[in-house]
C-alpha positions, 0 to 999 in steps of 0.5 A: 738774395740781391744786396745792391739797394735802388736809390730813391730817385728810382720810386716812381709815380706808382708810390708817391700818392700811396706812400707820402701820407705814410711818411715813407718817401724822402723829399728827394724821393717824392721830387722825382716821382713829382717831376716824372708825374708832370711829364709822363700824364697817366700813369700804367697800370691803372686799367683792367686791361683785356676788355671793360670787365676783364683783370689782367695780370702776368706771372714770370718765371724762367723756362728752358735755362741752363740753371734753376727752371720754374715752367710750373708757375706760369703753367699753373697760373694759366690753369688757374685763369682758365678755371677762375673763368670756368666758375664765372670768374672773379666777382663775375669779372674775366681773369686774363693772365699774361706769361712771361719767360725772364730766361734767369737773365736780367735783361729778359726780367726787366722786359716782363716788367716793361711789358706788365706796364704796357699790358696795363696788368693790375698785379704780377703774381705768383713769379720767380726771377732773380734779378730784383733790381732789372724788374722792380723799377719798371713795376715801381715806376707803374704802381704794379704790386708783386703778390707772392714772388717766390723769395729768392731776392731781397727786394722781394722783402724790401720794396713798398709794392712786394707783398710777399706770402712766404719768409723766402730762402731766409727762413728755410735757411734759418729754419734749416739750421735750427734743425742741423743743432745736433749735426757734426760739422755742417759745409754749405754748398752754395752758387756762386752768385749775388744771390747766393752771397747772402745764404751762408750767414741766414743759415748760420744764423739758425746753427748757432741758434741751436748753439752749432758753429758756423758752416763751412760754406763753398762756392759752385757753378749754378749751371755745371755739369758735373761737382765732382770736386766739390763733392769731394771737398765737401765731404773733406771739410765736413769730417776728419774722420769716416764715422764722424756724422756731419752734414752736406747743405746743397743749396744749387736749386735745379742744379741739386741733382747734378750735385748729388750724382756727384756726391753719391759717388764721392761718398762711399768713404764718408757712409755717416755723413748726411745730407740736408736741403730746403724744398726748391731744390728737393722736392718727391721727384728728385728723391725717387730719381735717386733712389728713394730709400735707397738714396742719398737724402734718406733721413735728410732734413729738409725745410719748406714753406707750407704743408706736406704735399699730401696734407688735405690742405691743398685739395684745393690746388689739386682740383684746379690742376685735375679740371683744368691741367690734367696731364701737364707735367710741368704742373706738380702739386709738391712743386713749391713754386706751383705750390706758392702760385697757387697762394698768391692767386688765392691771395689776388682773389680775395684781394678782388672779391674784397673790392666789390663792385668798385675798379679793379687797378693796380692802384685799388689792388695796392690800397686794399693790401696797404689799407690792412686787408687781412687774407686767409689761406686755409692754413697753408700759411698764417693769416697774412697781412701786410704792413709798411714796416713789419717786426723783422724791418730791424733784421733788413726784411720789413715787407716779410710778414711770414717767417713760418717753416715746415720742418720735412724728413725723408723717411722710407724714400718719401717726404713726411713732416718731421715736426707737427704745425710751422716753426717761427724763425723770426727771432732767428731772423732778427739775430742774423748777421746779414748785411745788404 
């Protein structure tokens, strides 16, 4: 997660007339969405976009990269608009979404944010990108909320328009290390990256929550090749002895299966040693490419977000991929970036459908969240509801508003739930030394 803050001169227009009377701007802050005001005239992102009755939105997500791919979000969002449209639309208005591919670079993350601007969208929603501070000024600076980005950043769970529906890396890290209580020695093996700088202390806040050390945390290349080395290193840390059962943390998102070819074959002398993850770098695919039962996460713990794919919860993403995406295989219904796609969209529905007949605009969009609109997601989720300053503000995250984990084990080669309901990491969360 990004740890570099915007200043305030960097809260354009969009946010001066929603969040001066909340008393949330400082003066210097709302001189400069002033100013910009009286030279700029309209502000974007004030239309509905592609045709009177239309609603434009765009979804982002990095595609054909060398490190962490999410094409399943932006396949799913163009799935679900394609079936929105089919069942008569959104309170009878068309849904036009818009894709974009910010390459995990963030030059292309900050054109997705200049050209959601220039489309007019009303939202940017259900996204992933890592580079929070190349795209968050240009939607700021539009008034464009950012409903469900996937929580890989900071800012996500900082700026007054993200409207985040899941606790992000936080929680599954915290989640993680309450689960690992009763594990030997725990290694981390993390990418060696801005975002990854704030892993470690999230998931020692969940060790020593279970009255575990801290981990040992080691650096790796997001985009290698190979991990032999660390591997190795890792299995060195995390035991003195063969027998002792320590625990490997990879946390390398798409890289997580180069990692664990290396670790299968550097673990034949460590055969006791376990390994754990967060969903996002493991899900049912990567289990049965290496192995299943037979494989080196048999018995892993593994954190997610929502339900078991399985669960009868999600008949509802399951649908729209079989109406209207039957056979993309980008589109996976356990993928959890498909998965927190398809809430976000839920969550713009209800967000529409609870403005009625009146204008859809960023700025109506926004008002409603801002104004305490309550959104049920069937149960994937708690009821969400977003607050300007929410009870984990004191922790760094005030935007997040879920901080509910699944707890999910690997038995007999297939991802079950290890634990029945979610488990609040909030306190967890609160305890946590990360400094931005």
């Amino acid at each position: 997660m990004t740890g570099r803050r915007r200043t305030p001169s960097t809260y354009l227009p969009g946010l001066l007339t929603r969040h001066a009377k909340k008393g949330v701007l400082s003066a210097g802050t709302a001189v400069a969405c002033a100013s910009l005001l009286a030279g700029c005239g309209v502000v974007p992102g004030t239309t509905g976009g592609a045709g009177d009755d239309a609603i434009t939105v765009m979804t982002w997500a990095p595609e054909n990269t060398k490190a962490t791919n999410k094409p399943g979000m932006p396949a799913f969002a163009r799935a679900y608009a394609r079936w929105i449209n089919a069942h008569g639309g959104i309170h009878g208005r068309e849904l036009n979404v818009l894709t974009c591919n910010d390459h995990n670079d963030s030059v292309a993350a900050a054109k997705c944010a200049r050209r959601a601007a220039k489309e007019n969208v009303v939202a940017v929603v259900g996204s992933y990108s890592q580079y929070a501070d190349s795209f968050f000024p240009s939607l700021e600076g539009a008034g464009i909320p950012y409903i469900g980005g996937y929580g890989v950043t900071n800012d996500e769970f900082t700026s007054p328009l993200s409207y985040p529906v899941n606790g992000g890396q936080p929680a599954l890290l915290a989640g993680l290390g309450r689960a690992l209580a009763d594990c030997g020695p725990v290694t981390l093996i993390r990418p060696d990256t801005i975002a990854g700088d704030q892993l470690p202390p999230l998931l020692d806040s969940g060790l020593k929550a279970g009255g575990h050390e801290a981990a040992n945390d080691q650096r790796a290349a997001e985009d290698a090749t190979e991990y032999d080395g660390q591997a190795a290193r890792a299995l060195r840390a995390t035991t003195g002895d063969p027998t002792d059962k320590g625990c490997v943390v990879p946390a390398l998102g798409d890289r997580n299966g180069t990692f664990m070819d290396s670790f299968r074959r550097a673990r034949v002398d460590y055969p006791e040693v376990r390994t754990a993850t967060v969903l996002g770098s493991v899900d049912q695919t990567v289990i049965d490419a290496t192995g299943g039962a037979s494989g080196p996460y048999e018995g892993s713990y593994i954190t997610g977000w929502y339900p078991v794919a399985s669960d009868p919860r999600w008949d509802g993403l399951k649908k729209v991929i079989r109406e209207q995406a039957f056979g993309d295989n980008r589109i996976d219904p356990a993928d959890a970036g498909v998965q927190t796609t398809w809430i976000a969209y839920t969550v713009f529905k209800k967000i529409v459908e609870s403005l009625g007949s009146g204008e859809v605009t960023a700025d109506t969009v926004t008002e409603a969240l801002d104004d305490g609109l309550k959104v049920s997601t069937g149960g994937l989720t708690p009821t969400l509801q977003w607050k300007f300053q929410d009870k984990l503000a004191s922790a760094g995250f005030p935007r997040m508003v879920n901080a509910n984990v699944t707890l999910q084990v690997v038995r007999e080669g297939r991802l079950v739930s290890a634990r029945k309901g979610f488990v609040d990491t909030t306190r967890t969360l609160q305890d946590a030394d990360v400094h931005y």
